[in-house]
N, CA, C and O of each residue as an XYZ file, in Angstrom:
324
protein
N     -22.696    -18.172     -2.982
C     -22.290    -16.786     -2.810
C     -21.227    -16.463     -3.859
O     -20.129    -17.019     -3.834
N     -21.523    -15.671     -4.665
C     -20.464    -14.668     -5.381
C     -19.101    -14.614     -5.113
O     -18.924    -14.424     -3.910
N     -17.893    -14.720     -5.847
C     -16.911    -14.174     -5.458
C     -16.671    -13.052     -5.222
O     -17.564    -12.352     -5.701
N     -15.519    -12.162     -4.458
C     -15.659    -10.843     -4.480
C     -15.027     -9.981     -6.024
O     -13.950    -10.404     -6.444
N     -15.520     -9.134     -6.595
C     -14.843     -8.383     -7.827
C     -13.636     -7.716     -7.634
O     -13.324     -6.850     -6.818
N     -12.895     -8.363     -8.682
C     -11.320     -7.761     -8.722
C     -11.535     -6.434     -9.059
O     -12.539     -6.199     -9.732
N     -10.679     -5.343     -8.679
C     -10.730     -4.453     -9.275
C      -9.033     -3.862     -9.405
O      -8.377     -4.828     -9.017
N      -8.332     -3.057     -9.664
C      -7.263     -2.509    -10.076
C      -6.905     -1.576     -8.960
O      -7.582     -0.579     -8.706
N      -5.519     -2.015     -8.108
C      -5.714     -1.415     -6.635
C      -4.194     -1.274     -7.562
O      -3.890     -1.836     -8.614
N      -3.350     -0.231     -6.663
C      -2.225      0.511     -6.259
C      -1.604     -0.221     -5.027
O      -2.364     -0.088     -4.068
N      -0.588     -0.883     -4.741
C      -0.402     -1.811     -3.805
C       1.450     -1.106     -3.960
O       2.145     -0.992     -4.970
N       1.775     -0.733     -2.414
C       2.865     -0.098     -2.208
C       3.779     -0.739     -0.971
O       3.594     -0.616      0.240
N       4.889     -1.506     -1.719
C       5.436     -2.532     -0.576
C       6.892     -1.908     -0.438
O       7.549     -1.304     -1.286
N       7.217     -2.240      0.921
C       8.298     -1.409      1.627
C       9.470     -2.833      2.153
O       9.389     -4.013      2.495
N      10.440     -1.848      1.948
C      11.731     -2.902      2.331
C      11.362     -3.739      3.834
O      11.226     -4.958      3.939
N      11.237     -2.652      5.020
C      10.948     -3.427      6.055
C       9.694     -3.312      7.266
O       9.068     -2.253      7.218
N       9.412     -3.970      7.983
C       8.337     -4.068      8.375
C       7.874     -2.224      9.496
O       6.865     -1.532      9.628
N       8.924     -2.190      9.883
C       8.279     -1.255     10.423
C       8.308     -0.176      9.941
O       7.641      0.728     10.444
N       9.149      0.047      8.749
C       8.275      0.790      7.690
C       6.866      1.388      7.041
O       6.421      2.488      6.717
N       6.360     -0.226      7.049
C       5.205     -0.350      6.426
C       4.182     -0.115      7.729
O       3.020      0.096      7.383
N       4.401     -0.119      9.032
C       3.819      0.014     10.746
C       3.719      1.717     10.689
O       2.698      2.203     11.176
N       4.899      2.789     10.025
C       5.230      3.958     10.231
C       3.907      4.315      8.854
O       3.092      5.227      8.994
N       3.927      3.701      8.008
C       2.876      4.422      6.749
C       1.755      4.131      7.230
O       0.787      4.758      6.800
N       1.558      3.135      8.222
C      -0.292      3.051      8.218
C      -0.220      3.565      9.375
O      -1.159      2.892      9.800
N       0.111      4.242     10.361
C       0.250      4.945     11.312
C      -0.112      6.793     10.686
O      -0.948      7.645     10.987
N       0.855      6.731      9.867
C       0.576      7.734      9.403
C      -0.836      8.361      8.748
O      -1.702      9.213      8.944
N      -0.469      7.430      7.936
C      -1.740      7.215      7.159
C      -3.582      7.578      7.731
O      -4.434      8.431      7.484
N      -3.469      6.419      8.545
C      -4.380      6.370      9.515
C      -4.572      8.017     10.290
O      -5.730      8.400     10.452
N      -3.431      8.930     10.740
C      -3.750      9.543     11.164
C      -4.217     10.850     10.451
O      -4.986     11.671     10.951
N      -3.573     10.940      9.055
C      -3.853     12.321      8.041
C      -5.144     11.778      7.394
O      -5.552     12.514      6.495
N      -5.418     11.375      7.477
C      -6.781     10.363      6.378
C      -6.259     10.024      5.353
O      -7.166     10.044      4.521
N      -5.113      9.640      4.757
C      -5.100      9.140      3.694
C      -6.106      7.598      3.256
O      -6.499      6.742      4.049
N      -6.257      7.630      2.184
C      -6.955      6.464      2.093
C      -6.121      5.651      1.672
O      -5.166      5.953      0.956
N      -6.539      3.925      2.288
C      -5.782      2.558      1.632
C      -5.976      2.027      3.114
O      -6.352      2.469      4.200
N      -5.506      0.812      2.556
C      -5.488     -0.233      4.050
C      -4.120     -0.574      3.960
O      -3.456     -0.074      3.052
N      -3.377     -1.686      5.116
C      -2.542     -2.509      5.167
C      -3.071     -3.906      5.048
O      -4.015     -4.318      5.722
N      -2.276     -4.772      3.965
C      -3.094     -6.106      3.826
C      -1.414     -6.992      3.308
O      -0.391     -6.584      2.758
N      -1.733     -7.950      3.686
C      -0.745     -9.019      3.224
C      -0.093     -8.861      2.095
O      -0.827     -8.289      1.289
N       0.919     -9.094      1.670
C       1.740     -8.893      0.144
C       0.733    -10.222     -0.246
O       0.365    -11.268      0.289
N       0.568     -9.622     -1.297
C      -0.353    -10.680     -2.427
C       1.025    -11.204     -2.999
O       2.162    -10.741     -3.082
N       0.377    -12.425     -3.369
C       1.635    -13.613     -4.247
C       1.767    -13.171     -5.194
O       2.711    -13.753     -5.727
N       1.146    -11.967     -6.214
C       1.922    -11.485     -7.379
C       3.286    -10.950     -6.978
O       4.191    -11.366     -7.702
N       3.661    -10.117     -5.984
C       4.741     -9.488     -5.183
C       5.950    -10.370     -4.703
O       5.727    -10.966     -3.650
N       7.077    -10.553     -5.217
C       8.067    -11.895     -4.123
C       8.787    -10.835     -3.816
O       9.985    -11.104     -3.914
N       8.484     -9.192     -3.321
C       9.986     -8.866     -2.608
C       9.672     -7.566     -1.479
O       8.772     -6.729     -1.397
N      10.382     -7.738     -1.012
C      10.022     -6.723      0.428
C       9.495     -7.506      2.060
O       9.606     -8.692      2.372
N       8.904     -6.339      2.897
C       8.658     -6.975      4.168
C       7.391     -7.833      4.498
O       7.126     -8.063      5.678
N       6.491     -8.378      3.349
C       5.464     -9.136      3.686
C       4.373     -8.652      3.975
O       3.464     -9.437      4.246
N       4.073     -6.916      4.015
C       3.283     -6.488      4.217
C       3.414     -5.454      3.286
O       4.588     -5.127      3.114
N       2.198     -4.534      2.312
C       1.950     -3.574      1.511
C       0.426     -2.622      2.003
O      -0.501     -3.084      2.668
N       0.505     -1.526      1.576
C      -0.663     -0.417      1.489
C      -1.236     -0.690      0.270
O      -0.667     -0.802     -0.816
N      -2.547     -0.799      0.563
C      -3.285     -1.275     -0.610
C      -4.564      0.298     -0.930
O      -5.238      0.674      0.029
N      -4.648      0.712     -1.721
C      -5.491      1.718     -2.074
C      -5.879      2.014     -3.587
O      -5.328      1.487     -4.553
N      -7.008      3.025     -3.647
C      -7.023      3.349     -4.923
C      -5.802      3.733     -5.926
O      -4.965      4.399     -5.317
N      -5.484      3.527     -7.182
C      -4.660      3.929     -7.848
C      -4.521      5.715     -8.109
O      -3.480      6.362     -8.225
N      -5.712      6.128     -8.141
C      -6.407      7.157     -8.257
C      -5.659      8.158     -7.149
O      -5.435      9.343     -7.395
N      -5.264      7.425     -5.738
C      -4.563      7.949     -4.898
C      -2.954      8.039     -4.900
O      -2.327      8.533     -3.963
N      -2.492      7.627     -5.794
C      -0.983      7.298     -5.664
C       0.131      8.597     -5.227
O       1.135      8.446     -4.531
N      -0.519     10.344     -6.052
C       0.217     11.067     -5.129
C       0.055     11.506     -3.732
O       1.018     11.809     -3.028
N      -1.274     11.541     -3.301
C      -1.605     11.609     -2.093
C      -0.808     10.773     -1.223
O      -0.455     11.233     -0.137
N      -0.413      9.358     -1.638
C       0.073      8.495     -0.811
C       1.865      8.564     -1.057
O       2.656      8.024     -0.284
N       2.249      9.307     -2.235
C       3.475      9.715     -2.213
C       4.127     10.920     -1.398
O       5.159     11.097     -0.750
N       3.083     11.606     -1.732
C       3.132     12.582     -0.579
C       3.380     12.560      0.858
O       4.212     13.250      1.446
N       2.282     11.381      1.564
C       2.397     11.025      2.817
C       3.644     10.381      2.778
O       4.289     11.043      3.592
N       4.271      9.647      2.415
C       5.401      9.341      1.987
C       6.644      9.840      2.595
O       7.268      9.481      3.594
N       6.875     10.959      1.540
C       7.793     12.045      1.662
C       7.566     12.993      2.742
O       8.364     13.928      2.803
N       6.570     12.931      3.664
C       6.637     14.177      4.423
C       6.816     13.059      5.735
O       7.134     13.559      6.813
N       6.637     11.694      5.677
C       7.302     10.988      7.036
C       8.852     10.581      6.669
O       9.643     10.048      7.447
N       9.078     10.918      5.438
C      10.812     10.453      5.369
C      10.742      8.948      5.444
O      11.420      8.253      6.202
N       9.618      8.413      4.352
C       9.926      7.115      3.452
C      10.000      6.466      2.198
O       8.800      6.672      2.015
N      10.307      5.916      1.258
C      10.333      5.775      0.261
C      10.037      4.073      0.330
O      10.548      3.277      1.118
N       8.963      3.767     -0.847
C       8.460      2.775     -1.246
C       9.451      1.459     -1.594
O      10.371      1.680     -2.381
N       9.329      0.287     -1.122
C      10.314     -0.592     -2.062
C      10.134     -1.048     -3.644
O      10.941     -1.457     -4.478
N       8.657     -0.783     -3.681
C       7.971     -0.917     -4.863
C       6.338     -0.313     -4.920
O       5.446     -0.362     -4.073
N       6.365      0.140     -5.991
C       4.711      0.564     -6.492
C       3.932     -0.352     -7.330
O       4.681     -0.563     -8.284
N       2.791     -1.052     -7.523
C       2.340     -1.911     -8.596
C       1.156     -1.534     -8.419
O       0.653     -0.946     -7.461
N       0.633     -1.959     -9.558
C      -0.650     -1.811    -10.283
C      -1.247     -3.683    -10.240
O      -0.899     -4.453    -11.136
N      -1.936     -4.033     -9.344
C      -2.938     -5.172     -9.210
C      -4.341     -5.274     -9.164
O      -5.086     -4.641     -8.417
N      -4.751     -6.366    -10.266
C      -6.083     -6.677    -10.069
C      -6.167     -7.206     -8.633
O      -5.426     -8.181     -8.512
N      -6.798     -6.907     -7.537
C      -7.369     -7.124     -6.410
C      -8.904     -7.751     -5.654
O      -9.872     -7.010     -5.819
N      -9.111     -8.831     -4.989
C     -10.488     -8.100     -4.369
C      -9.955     -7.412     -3.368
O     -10.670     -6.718     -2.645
């Protein structure tokens, strides 16, 4: 079987955990698109958990952001599966 294809995800990690509980809450409920997935080992800083989505989405997801009154600990650009 195939590996899965990397592709170039937008991965948005937050100081603390329930932070990152308040964005996919959110998230989840406006439709934004992205998942919650483990901090990938390129990442050593924040709560262990990041929003993973298209790059393509990054103001949409800044947006959701700012209208729950949070700010990112970091934004990156990762090859992903």
């Amino acid at each position: 079987m195939p590996l899965p294809q990397k592709k170039l995800s937008l991965v948005v990690s937050f100081d603390r955990t329930v932070d990152a509980m308040a964005m996919e809450a959110a998230c989840r409920r406006d439709g934004v698109p992205g998942r919650m997935i483990p901090m990938p080992p390129q990442i050593s800083a924040g709560c262990g958990m990041v929003w993973k989505a298209d790059p393509s989405c990054r103001q949409q997801i800044l947006d959701e952001m700012g209208a729950i009154g949070l700010k990112p600990h970091a934004l990156h650009e990762l090859m992903l599966s």
